[in-house]
C-alpha positions as CSV (number, residue, x, y, z in Angstrom):
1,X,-28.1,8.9,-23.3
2,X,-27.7,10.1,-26.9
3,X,-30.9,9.0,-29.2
4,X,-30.6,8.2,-32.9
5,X,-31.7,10.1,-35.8
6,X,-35.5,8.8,-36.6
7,X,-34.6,7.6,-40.2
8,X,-32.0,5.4,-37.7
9,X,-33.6,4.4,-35.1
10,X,-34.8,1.2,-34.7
11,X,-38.5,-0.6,-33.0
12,X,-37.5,-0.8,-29.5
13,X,-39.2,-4.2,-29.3
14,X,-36.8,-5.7,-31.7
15,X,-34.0,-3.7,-30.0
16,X,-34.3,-5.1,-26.8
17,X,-35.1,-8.6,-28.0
18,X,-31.7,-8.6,-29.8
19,X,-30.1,-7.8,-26.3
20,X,-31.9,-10.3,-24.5
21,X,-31.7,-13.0,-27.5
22,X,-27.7,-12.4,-26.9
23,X,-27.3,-12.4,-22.9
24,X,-29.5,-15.4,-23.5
25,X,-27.2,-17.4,-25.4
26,X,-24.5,-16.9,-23.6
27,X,-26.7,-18.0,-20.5
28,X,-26.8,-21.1,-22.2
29,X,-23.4,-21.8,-23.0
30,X,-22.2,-21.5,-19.4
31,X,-18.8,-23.5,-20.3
32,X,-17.9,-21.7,-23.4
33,X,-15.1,-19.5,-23.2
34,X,-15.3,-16.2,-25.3
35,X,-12.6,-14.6,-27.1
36,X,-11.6,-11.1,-26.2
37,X,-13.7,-8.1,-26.6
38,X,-16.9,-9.8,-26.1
39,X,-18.1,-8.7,-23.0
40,X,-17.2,-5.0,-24.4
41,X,-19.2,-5.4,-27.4
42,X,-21.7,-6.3,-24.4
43,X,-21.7,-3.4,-22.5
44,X,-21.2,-0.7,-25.8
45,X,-23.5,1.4,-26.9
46,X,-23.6,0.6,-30.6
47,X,-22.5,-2.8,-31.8
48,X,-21.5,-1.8,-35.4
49,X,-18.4,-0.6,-33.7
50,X,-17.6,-3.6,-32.6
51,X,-18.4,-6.2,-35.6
52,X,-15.3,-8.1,-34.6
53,X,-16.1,-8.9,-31.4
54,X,-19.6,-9.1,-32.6
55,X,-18.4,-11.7,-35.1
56,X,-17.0,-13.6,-31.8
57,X,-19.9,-13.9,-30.6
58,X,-21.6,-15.0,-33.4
59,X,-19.7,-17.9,-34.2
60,X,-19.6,-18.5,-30.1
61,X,-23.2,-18.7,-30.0
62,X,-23.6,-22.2,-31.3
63,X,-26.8,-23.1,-29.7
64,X,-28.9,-19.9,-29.9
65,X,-31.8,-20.2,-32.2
66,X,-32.1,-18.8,-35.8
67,X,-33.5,-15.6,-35.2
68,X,-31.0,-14.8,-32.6
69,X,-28.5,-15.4,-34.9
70,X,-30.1,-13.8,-37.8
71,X,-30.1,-10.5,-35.4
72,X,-26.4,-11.1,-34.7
73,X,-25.3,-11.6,-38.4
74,X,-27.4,-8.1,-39.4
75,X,-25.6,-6.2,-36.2
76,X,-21.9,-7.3,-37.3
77,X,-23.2,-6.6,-40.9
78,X,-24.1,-2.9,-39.9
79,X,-27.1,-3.6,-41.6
80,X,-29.2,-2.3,-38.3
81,X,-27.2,0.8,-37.4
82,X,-27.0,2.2,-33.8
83,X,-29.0,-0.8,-31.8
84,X,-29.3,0.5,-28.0
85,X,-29.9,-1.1,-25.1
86,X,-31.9,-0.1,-22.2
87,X,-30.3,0.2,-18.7
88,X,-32.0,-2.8,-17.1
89,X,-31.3,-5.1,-20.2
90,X,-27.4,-3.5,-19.4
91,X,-27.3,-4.1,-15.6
92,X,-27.9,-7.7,-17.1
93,X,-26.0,-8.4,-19.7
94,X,-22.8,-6.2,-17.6
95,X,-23.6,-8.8,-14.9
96,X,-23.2,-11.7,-17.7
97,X,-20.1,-10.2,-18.8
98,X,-18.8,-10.0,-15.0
99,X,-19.4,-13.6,-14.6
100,X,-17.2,-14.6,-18.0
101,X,-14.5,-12.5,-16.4
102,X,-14.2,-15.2,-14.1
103,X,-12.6,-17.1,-17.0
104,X,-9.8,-14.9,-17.1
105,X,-6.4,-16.5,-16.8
106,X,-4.8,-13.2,-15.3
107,X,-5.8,-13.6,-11.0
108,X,-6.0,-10.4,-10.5
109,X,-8.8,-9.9,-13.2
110,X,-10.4,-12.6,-11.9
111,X,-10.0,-11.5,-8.0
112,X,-11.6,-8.0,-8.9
113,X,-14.6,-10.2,-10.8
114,X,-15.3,-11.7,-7.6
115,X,-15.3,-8.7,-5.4
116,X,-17.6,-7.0,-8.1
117,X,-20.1,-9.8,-8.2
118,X,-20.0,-10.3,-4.8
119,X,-21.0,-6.4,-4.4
120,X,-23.7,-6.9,-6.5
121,X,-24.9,-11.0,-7.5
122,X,-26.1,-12.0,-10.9
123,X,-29.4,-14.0,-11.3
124,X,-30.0,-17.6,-10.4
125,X,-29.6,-18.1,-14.1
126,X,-25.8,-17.8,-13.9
127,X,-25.3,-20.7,-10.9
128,X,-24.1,-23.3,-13.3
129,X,-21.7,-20.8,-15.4
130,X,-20.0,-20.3,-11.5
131,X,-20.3,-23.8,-10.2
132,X,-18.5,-24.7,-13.6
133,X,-15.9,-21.7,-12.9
134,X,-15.4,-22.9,-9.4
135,X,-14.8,-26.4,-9.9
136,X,-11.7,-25.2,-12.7
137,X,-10.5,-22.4,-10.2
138,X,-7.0,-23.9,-8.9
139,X,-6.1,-20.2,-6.4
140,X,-7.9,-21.8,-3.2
141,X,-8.9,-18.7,-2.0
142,X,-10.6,-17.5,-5.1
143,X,-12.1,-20.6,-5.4
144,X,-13.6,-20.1,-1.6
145,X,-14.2,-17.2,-2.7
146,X,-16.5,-18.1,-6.1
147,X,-17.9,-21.0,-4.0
148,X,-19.6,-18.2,-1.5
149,X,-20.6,-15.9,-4.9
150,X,-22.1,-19.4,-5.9
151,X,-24.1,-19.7,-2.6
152,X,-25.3,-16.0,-2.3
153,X,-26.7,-16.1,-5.9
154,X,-28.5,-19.4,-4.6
155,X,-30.5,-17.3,-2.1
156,X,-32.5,-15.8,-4.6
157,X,-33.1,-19.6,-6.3
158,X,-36.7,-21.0,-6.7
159,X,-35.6,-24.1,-5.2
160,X,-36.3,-24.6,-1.3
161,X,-33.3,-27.1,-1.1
162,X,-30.8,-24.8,-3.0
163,X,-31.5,-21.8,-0.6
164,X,-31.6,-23.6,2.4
165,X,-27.7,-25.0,1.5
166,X,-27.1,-21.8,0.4
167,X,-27.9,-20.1,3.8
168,X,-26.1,-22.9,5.6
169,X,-22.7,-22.0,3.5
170,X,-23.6,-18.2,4.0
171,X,-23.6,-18.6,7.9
172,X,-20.8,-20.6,8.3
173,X,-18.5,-17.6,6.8
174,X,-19.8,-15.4,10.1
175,X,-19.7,-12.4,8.2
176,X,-22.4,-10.2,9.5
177,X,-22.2,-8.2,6.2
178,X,-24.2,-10.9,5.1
179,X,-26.9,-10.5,7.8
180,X,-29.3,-8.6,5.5
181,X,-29.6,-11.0,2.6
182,X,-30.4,-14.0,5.2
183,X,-33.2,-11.8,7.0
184,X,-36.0,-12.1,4.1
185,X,-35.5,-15.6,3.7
186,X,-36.1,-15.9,8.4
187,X,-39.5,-14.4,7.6
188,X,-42.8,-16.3,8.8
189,X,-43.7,-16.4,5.2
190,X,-40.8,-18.3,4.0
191,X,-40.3,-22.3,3.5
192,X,-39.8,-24.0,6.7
193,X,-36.6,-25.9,5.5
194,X,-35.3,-22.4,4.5
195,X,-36.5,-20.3,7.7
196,X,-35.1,-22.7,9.3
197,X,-31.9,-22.6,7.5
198,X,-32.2,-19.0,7.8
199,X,-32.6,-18.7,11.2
200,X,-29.7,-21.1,12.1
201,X,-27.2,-18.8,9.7
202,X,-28.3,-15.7,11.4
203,X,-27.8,-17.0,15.1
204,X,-24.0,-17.8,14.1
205,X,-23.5,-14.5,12.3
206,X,-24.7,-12.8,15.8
207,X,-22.2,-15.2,17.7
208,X,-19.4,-14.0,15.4
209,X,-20.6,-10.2,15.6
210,X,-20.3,-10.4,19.4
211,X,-17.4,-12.3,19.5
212,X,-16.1,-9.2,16.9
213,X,-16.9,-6.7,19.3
214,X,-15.5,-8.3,21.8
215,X,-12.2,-8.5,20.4
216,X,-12.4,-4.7,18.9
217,X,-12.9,-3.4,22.9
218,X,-10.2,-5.6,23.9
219,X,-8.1,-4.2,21.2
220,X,-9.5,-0.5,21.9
221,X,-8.7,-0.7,25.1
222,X,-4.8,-1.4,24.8
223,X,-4.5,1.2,22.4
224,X,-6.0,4.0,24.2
225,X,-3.9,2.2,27.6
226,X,-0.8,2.3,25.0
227,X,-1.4,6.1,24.4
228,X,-1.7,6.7,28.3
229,X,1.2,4.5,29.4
230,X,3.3,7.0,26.4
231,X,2.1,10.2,27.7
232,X,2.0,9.3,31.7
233,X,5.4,7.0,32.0
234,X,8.1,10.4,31.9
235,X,5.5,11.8,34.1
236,X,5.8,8.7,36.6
237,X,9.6,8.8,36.6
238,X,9.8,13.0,37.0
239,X,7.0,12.8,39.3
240,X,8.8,10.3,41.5
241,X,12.4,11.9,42.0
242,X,11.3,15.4,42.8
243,X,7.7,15.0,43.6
244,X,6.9,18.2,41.3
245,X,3.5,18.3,40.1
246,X,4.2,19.9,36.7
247,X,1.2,20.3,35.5
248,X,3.1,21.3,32.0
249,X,3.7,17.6,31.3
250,X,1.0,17.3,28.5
251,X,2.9,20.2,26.8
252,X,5.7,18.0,26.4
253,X,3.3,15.9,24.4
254,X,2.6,19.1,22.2
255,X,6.1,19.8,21.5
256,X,7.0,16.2,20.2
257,X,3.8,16.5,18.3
258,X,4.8,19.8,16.5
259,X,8.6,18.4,16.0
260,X,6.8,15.2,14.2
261,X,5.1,17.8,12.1
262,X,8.2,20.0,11.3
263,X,10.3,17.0,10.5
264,X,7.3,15.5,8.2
265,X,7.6,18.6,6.2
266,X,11.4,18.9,5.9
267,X,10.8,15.6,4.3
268,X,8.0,17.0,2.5
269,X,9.6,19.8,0.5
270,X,13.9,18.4,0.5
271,X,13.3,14.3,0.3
272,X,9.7,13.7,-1.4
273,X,10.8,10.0,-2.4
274,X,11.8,9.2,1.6
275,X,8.5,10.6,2.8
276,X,7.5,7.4,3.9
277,X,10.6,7.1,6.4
278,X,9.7,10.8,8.1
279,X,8.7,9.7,11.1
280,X,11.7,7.3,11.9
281,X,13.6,10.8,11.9
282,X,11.1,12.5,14.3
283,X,11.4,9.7,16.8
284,X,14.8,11.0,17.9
285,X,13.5,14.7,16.9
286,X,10.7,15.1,19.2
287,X,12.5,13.0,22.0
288,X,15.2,15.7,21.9
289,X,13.4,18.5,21.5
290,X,11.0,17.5,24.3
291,X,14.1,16.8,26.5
292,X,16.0,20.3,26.1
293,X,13.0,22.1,26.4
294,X,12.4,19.9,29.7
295,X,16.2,21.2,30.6
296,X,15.4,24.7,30.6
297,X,12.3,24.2,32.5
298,X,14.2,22.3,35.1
299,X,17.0,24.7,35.2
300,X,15.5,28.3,35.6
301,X,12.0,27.3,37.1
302,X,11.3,23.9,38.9
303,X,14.9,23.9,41.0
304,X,14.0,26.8,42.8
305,X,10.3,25.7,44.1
306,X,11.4,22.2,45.3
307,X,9.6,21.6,48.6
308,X,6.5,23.2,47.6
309,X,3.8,21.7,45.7
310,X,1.4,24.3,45.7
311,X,3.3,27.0,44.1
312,X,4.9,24.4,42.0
313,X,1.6,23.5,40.9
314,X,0.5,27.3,39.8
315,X,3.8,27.9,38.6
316,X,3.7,24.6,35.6
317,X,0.1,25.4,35.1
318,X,1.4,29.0,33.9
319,X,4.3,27.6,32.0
320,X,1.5,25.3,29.9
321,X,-0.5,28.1,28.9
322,X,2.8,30.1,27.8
323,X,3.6,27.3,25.7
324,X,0.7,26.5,24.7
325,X,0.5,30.1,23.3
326,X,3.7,30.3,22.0
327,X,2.9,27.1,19.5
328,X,-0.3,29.3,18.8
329,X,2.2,32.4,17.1
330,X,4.5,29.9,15.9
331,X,2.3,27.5,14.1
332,X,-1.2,29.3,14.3
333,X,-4.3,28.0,16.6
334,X,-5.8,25.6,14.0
335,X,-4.9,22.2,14.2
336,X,-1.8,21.0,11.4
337,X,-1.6,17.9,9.6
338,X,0.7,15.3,10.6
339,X,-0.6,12.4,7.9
340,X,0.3,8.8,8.2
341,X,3.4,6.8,6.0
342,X,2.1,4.7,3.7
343,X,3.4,1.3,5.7
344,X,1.0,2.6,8.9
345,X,-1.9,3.0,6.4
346,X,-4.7,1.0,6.0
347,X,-5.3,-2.6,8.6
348,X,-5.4,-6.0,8.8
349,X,-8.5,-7.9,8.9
350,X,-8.3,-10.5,11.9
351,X,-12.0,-11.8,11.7
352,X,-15.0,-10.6,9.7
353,X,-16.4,-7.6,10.8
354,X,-13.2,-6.6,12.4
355,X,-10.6,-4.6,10.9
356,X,-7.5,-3.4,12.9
357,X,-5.7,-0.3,11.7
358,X,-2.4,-0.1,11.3
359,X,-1.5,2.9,13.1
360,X,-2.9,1.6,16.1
361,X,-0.6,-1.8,15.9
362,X,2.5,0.6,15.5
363,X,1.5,2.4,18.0
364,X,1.4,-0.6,21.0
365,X,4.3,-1.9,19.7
366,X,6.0,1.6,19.9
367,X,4.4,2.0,23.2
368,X,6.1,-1.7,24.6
369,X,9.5,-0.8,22.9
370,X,9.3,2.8,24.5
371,X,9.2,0.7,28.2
372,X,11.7,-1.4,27.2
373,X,14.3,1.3,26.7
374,X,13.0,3.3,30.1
375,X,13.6,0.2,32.0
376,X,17.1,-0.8,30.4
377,X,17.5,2.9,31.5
378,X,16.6,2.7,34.8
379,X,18.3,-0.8,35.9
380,X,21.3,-0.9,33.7
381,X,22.8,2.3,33.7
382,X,24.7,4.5,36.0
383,X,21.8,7.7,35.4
384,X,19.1,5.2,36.5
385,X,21.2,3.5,39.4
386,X,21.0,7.6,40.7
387,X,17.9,8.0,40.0
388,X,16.2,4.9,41.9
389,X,19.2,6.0,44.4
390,X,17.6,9.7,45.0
391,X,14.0,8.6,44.9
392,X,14.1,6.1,47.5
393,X,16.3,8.4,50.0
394,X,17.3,11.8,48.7
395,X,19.6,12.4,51.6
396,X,21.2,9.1,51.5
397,X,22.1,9.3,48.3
398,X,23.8,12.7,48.9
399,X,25.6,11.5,51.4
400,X,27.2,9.3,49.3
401,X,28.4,11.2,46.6
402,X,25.3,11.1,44.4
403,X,25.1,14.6,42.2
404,X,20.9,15.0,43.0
405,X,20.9,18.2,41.4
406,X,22.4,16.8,37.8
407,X,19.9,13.6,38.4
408,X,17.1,16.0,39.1
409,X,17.8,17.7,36.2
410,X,19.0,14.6,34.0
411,X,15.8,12.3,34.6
412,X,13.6,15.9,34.5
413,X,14.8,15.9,30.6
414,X,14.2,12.0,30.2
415,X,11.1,12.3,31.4
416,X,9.9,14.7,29.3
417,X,11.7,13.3,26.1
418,X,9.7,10.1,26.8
419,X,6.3,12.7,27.2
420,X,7.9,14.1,23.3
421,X,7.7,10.1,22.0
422,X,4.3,10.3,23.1
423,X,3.1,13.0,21.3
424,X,4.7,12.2,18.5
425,X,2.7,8.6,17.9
426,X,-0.7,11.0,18.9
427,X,0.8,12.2,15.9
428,X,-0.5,9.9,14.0
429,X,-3.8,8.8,15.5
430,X,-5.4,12.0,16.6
431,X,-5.5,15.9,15.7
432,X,-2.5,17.9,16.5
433,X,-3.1,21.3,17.9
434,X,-2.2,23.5,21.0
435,X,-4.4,21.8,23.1
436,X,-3.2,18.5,22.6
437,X,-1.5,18.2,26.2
438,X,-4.2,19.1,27.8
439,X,-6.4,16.1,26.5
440,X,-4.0,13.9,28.4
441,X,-2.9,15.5,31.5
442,X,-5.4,14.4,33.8
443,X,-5.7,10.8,32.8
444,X,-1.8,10.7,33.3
445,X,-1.7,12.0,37.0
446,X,-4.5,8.5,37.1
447,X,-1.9,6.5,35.7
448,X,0.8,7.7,37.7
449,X,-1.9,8.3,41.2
450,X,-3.6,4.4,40.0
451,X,0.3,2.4,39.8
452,X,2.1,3.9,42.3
453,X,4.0,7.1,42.0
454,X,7.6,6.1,40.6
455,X,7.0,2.7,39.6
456,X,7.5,1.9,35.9
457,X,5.5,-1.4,36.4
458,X,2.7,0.7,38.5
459,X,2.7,3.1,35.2
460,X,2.0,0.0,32.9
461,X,-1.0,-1.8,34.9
462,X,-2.1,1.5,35.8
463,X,-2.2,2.6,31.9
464,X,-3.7,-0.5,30.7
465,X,-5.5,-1.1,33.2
466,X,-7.3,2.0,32.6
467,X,-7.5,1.8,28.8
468,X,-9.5,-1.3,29.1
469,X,-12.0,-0.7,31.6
470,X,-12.3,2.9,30.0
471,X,-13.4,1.4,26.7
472,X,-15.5,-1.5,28.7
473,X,-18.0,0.6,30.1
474,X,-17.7,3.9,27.3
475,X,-21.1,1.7,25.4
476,X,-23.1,1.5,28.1
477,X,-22.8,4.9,29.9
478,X,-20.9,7.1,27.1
479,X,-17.3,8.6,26.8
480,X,-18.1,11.2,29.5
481,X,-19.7,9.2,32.0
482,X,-17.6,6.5,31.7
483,X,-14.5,8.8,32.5
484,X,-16.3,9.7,35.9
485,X,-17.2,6.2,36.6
486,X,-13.2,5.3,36.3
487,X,-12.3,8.6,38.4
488,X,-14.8,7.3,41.2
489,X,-12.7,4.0,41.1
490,X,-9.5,5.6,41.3
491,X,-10.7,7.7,44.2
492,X,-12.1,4.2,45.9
493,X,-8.9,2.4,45.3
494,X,-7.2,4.9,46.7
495,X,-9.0,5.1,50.0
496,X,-7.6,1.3,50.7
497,X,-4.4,1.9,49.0
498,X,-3.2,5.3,49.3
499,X,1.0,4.2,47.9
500,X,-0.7,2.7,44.9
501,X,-0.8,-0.3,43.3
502,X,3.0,-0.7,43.5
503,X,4.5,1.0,46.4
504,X,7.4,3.0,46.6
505,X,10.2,1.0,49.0
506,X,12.9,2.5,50.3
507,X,14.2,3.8,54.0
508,X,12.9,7.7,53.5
509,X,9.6,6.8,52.1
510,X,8.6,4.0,54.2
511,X,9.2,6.5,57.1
């Protein structure tokens, strides 16, 4: 902080009495509205500048004393040049002017006053300047809102009664952000009214911090089983018809990733002002991309290894480490940035403590619209007539005109288009780089191994069903752990039910 020149400066007794003379009268004149620029001549560093507002306050300041007046009438005079205040005498008197923001008739102002106070209370000194704010607020909220300021400056009060009503109020928000201002007033030290009080407040914020996490594990739990049911549910279908265990599936995810990303900067660098729409283009993008590349797979490798699972095994595990090394010279090995529209930024706040992102929400609700389509797919269309056709009895089908080659290669591609929609809402949750298939390969064949191998309902249980517990018991035994615990349940389940949670029906298979 600059210092003034010694003939200028002034006894810094008589400085900061000046200050404290004039955050004392407005103190007590908690109902007078003051014009504006006061509370910047508050907060400035030299008043002189200010003699209007200075004048304000002046003629505001109708019960201060004589000498606080006399001070006043020499600042907006410039006859003391360059008074200063000292920061704990401006932390005050900024808090002062905070609290006559309240006044303002603009809501917004007055919304961003409360958040600020409530960030940081005034003194007890300013309850009656809020209670008198709050009982003129007409916005409901705010004036909830200024009613719970009202209480948390209460808690520092000399009055037993006042803080114990204050604590009351405090716990019946159940905001455990609150939880550290109750805990000095619980100590064994304190009132009894207001320990009491205190201790009351503090067992309902716990409640509604339990209840909080509660909800957020819950809510955990169908995202990551959303994510799984996206990534697992082409692999259920593919898996089904040809029995192929490719284990190149979570490269599909990969490649719808990447095509979110290339479609993200198209819009980027040729339509800045639709960024915000990218990724309703790289829905279709990646689900097409996915599917052709699942053609080609299809077409010159998988047909010809039908029949055997072991070489079919070695052969897709190759084929995911080509791709993934062909995204490597493409794109490089870092991860890229996919980022998030603005409409998926942000959350919504369901209770206190809790906070739900947005992304997450679009994702589940992408997830239950992806299953949606797979099922009108598969029960009201000609391609999924076929395919239930050649998965219940290949031969059969066959027999009776069914093309199984086409529908191999047909529900091959949607299959893996569905895998591309899946990586590209990972997209927008998660990093994208060539490993990103591999994260999710495993815990697909679970899905798929858990519900029953071709059943979309199977998929869905099995995908949510492992979300949930996953996320369950990941506090108590950690992420690894808990991923071992839910393979030694799988492996348990399946012991008493090899076909799955869903079997597979049908004349071929239940032979």
């Amino acid at each position: 902080m600059k210092t003034c020149p010694p003939s200028a400066r002034r006894p810094l007794c008589h400085t900061l009495l000046c200050a404290l003379l004039v955050w004392l009268s407005l103190v007590a004149t908690p109902a007078m509205a003051l014009e504006p620029g006061v509370a910047e001549a508050l907060g400035d560093n030299n008043f002189s500048r200010r003699s209007q507002a200075v004048a304000d306050i002046i003629a505001a300041t109708a019960q201060g004393d004589a000498e606080a007046r006399e001070l006043l009438v020499a600042l907006s005079a410039n006859k003391v040049p360059n008074a200063r205040l000292n920061n704990q005498l401006r932390s005050r008197i900024s808090a002062a002017a905070a609290v006559l923001a309240l006044e303002s008739p603009n809501r917004a102002e007055r919304a961003r006053a409360v958040d600020a106070l409530l960030a940081s209370p005034p003194p007890p000194t300013m309850i009656p300047l809020v209670d008198a704010l709050v009982a003129k607020e007409q916005d409901s909220a705010l004036q909830e809102r200024m009613a719970l300021l009202s209480a948390l400056i209460a808690l520092d009060a000399d009055d037993p009664a006042l803080r114990a009503q204050a604590a009351e109020r405090i716990g019946a928000t159940a905001d455990p952000r609150y939880r550290p201002r109750l805990l000095p007033l619980a100590a064994p030290d304190v009132d009894p009214v207001v320990r009491s009080a205190a201790q009351d407040a503090l067992a309902r914020l716990d409640a509604a911090e339990r209840t909080a996490r509660q909800v957020g594990t819950l809510f955990a739990g169908i995202s990551l089983g959303s994510v799984l049911l996206l990534a697992a549910l082409g692999l259920a279908i593919t898996y089904g018809l040809i029995g192929v265990i490719n284990m190149a599936h979570g490269e599909f995810l990969m490649i719808g990733a990447y095509a979110t990303f290339v479609v993200q900067n198209l819009f980027r660098q040729y339509l800045p002002g639709a960024f915000d729409w990218y990724l309703l283009a790289a829905v279709p993008v990646a689900f097409v991309t996915a599917a052709l590349v699942g053609v080609v797979l299809e077409r010159l490798v998988i047909r010809h290894l039908y029949g055997r699972p072991l070489e079919t095994l070695l052969t897709t595990f190759g084929i995911s480490l080509l791709l993934m090394q062909s995204v490597r010279m493409l794109f490089g090995a870092q991860n890229v940035e996919v980022m998030n529209p603005s409409w998926m930024s942000g959350g919504i706040s369901v209770m206190p403590g809790l906070l739900l992102p947005w992304n997450r929400i679009v994702i589940i609700g992408f997830a239950i619209a992806v299953v949606l389509c797979a099922w009108l797919v598969l029960t009201r269309t000609r391609l999924g007539l076929f395919i239930r056709a050649v998965t219940q009895n290949r031969t059969m089908a066959a027999c009776a005109g069914v093309p199984t080659n086409r529908v191999d290669t047909q529900a091959f591609a949607f299959g893996a288009g569905i895998a591309g929609l899946g990586g590209c809402a990972l997209a927008q949750i998660g990093n994208v780089g060539p490993d990103l298939g591999q994260t999710y390969i495993i815990d697909s064949f679970m899905v798929v191994v858990l519900g029953g191998v071709g059943q979309l309902a199977g998929a869905v249980v099995g995908a949510f069903g492992l979300g949930i517990v996953s996320k369950i018991v990941e506090p108590f035994w950690g992420a690894v752990l808990a991923k071992i615990a839910v393979l030694l349940l799988i492996i348990l389940f399946i012991q008493k039910r090899p076909q799955g949670l869903f079997a597979l029906k049908g004349r071929s298979v239940e032979a």
